[in-house]
C-alpha positions in Angstrom: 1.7 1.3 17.9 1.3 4.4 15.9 1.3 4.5 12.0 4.0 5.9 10.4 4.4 6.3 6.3 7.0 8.7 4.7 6.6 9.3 0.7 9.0 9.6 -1.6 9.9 10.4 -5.1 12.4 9.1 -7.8 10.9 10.6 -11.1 7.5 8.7 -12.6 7.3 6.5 -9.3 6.7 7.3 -5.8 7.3 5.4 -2.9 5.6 5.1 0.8 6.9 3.6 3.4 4.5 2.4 6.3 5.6 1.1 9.6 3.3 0.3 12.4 -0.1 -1.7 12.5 -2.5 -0.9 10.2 -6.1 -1.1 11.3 -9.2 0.5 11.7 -7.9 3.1 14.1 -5.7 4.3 11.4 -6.6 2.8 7.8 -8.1 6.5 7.3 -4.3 7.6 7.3 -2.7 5.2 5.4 -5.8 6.1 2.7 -5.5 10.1 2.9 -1.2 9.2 2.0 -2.2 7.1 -0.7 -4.5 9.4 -2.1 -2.0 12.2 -1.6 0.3 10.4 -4.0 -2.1 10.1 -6.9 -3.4 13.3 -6.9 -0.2 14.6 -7.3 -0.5 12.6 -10.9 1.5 9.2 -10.2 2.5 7.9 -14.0 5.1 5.0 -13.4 4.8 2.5 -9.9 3.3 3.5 -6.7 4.8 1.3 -4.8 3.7 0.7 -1.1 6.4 -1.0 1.2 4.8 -2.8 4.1 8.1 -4.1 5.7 7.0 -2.3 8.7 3.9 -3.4 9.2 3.3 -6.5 11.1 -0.5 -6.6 10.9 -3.0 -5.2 9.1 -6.8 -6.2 9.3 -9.6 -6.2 6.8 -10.2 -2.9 6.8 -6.4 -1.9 5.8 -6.4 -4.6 3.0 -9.4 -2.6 1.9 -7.5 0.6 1.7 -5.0 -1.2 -0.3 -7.2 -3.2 -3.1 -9.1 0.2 -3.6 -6.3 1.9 -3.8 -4.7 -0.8 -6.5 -8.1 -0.4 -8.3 -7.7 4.0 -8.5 -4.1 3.7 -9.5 -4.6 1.2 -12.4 -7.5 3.4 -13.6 -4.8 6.6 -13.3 -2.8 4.3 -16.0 -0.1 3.5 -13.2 0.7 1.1 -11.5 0.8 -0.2 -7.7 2.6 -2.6 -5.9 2.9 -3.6 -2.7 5.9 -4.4 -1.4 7.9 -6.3 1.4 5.0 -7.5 3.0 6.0 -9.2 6.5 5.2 -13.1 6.2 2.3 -12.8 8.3 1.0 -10.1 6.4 1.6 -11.8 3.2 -0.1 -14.4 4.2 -3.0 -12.8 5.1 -2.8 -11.6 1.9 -2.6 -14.9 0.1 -5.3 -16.0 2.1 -8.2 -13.6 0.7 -6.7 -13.8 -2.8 -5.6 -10.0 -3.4 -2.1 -10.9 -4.1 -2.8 -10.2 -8.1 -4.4 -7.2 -7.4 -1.6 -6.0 -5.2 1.2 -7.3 -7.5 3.0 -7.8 -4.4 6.9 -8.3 -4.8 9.9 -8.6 -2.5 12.1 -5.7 -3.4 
């Protein structure tokens, strides 16, 4: 399955939605997108919804806590969003959830 993640902007916050796995063969994607949003100066949420994501490995959680880690040192903020409940608790498991401040909507 190939990755797919659209961006989107509604004033301070920007928005990217991801559908497909996420995993070593494409974590590099999902990164470069991410990047792409702070660099354009995110100052409210960057909010990343994983609705459609039904896995993601190690190596995509990575993207995502580093990601978390640039963003709050931008002065924003990111969020993950939507995760799928296997994702979530993958998630849970490794104790990123804080990091991620993952929510529902």
């Amino acid at each position: 399955m190939s990755l797919e993640i659209t961006a989107a902007v509604d004033g301070e916050n920007r928005r990217l939605d991801v559908t497909g796995e996420v995993d070593v063969s494409c974590a590099d994607e999902l990164r470069a997108a991410i990047d792409a949003q702070i660099s354009e100066g995110v100052t409210g949420e960057l909010v990343v919804d994983l609705a459609g994501v039904p896995y993601i490995d190690s190596t995509g959680i990575g993207v995502l806590v580093g990601a978390a880690h640039r963003v709050s040192e931008a002065g924003a903020t990111f969020v993950v969003a939507r995760p799928q409940r296997n994702v979530e608790r993958v998630l849970g498991l490794l104790g990123v959830q804080a990091d991620l401040n993952i929510r529902e909507a």
